[in-house]
C-alpha positions as CSV (number, residue, x, y, z in Angstrom):
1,X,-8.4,-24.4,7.4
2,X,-10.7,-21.7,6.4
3,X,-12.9,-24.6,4.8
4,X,-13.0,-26.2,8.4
5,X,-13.5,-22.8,10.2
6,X,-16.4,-22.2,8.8
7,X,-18.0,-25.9,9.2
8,X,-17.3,-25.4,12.9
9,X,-18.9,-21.8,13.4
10,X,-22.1,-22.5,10.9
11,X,-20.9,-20.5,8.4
12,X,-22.2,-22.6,5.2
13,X,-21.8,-25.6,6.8
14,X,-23.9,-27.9,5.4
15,X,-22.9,-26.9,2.1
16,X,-19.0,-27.1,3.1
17,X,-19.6,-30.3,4.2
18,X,-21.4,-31.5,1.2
19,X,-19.1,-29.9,-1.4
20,X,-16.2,-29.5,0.7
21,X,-13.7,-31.3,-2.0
22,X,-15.2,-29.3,-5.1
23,X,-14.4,-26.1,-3.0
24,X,-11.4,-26.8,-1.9
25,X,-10.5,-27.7,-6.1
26,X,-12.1,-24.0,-7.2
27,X,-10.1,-22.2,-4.8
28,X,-6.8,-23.8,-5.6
29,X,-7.8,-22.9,-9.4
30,X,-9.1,-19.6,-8.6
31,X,-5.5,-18.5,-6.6
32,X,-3.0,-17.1,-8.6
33,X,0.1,-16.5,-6.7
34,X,1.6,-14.3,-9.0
35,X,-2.0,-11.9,-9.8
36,X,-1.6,-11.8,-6.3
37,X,2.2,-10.7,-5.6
38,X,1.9,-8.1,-8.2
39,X,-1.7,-6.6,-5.8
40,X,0.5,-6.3,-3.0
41,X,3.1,-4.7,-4.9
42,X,0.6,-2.1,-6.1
43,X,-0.8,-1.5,-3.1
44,X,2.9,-0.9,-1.7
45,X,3.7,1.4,-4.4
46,X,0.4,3.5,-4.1
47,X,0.9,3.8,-0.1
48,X,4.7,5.2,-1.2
49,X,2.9,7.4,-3.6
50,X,1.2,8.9,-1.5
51,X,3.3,9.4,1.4
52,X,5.8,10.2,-0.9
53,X,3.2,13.3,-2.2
54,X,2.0,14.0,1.8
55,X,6.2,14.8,2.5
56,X,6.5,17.3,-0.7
57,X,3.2,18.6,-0.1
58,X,4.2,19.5,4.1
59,X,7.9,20.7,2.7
60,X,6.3,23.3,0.1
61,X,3.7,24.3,3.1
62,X,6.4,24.7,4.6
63,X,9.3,26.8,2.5
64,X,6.9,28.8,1.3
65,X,5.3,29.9,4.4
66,X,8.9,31.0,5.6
67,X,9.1,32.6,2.1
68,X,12.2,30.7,0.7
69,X,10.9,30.2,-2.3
70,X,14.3,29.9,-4.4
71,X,14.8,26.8,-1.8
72,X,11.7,25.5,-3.1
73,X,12.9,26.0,-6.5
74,X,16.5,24.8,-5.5
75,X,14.9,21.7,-4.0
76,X,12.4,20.7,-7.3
77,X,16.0,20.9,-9.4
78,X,18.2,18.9,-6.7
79,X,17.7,15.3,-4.9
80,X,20.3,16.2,-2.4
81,X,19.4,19.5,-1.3
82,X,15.5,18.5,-1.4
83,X,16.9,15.9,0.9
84,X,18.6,17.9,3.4
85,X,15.5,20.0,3.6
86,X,13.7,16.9,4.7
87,X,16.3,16.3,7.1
88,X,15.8,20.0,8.3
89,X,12.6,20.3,8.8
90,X,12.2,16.4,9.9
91,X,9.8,15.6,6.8
């Protein structure tokens, strides 16, 4: 498709249309489904990363600014009550 897209808009045409089956063979070679998959997967992890860091970052703004520091301590130590801070403070 992307071949024939290009053909009609002029994008390399005359070369698409001269090589068209030698492209189509390098780009099926070139593809690996799998290199792929795991770019996407990276990419998800790094966007979870950093919102992930953006949430801590806004809660310890946050805590320390109202001075409850041994909250901020408490919530480094504990999953749950870091997570009912979140809640709290709709993070």
């Amino acid at each position: 498709m992307a071949i024939s897209y290009c053909v009609e808009h002029g994008i390399l045409a005359k070369f698409l249309r001269k090589n068209r089956s030698e492209v189509v063979g390098m780009l099926l070679e070139e593809f690996d489904v799998d290199k792929y998959e795991r770019s996407l997967r990276r990419e998800g992890y790094e966007e979870g990363m950093e919102q992930g860091e953006q949430r801590i970052n806004k809660l310890i703004i946050l805590l320390t600014e109202q001075n409850r520091t041994d909250d901020l301590v408490k919530a480094a130590q504990d999953k749950e009550y870091r997570e009912k801070l979140f809640h709290e403070y709709n993070l």
